[in-house]
N, C-alpha and C positions, 0 to 999 in steps of 0.2 A: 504494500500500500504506500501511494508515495506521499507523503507526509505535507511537504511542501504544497503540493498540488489541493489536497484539502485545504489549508491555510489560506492559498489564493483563493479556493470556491467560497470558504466560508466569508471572507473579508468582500468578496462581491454583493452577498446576501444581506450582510449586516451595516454596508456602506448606504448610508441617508434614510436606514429604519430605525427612525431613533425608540418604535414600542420595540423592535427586534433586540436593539443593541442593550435595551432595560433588561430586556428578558434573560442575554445573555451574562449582564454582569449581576445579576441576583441568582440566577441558577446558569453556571458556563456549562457546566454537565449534562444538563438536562438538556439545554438549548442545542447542544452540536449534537447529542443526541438524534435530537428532532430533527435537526438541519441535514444531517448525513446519511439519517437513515439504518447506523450501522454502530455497533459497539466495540468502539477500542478499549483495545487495554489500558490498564492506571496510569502507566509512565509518559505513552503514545498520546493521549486526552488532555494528560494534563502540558506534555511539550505543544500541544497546539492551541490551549487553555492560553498558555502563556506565550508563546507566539502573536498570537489574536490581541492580547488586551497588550502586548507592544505596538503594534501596528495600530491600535485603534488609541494610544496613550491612556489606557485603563489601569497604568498602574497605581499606584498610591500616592508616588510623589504629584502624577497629574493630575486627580483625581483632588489631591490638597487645594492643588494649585487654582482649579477650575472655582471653586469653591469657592475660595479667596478672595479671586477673580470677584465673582459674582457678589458678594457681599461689598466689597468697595461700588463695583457699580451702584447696587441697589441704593447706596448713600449718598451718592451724585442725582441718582435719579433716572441711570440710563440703564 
């Protein structure tokens, strides 16, 4: 299974669905599940788990970051 090639499919599917992209950062297991069709194993899931939420900046430090973001806005008013 080429590993790579799921990554690209799944980052087509979850590019500008932002219910898709909720769903996938509250359950990533369940979601590529759904998405793929097919049950990887623990190691496989989760290297593409984490692949995915690089490509998509889902990690934590972005995730702060956005947040952050958004709360200064919200203070400005924009």
């Amino acid at each position: 299974m080429d590993i790579q090639k799921i990554i690209t499919d799944v980052l087509a599917k979850l590019e500008g669905d932002d219910n898709l992209i909720a769903k996938f950062t509250a359950d990533p297991v369940k979601t590529l599940e759904g998405l793929l069709n097919v049950d990887l194993p623990d190691d496989q899931i989760n290297a593409v788990i984490d692949a995915i939420k690089a490509k998509l900046n889902l990690n934590d430090t972005a995730k702060k970051a956005k947040g952050v973001l958004g709360a200064v806005k919200s203070l400005f008013g924009k």
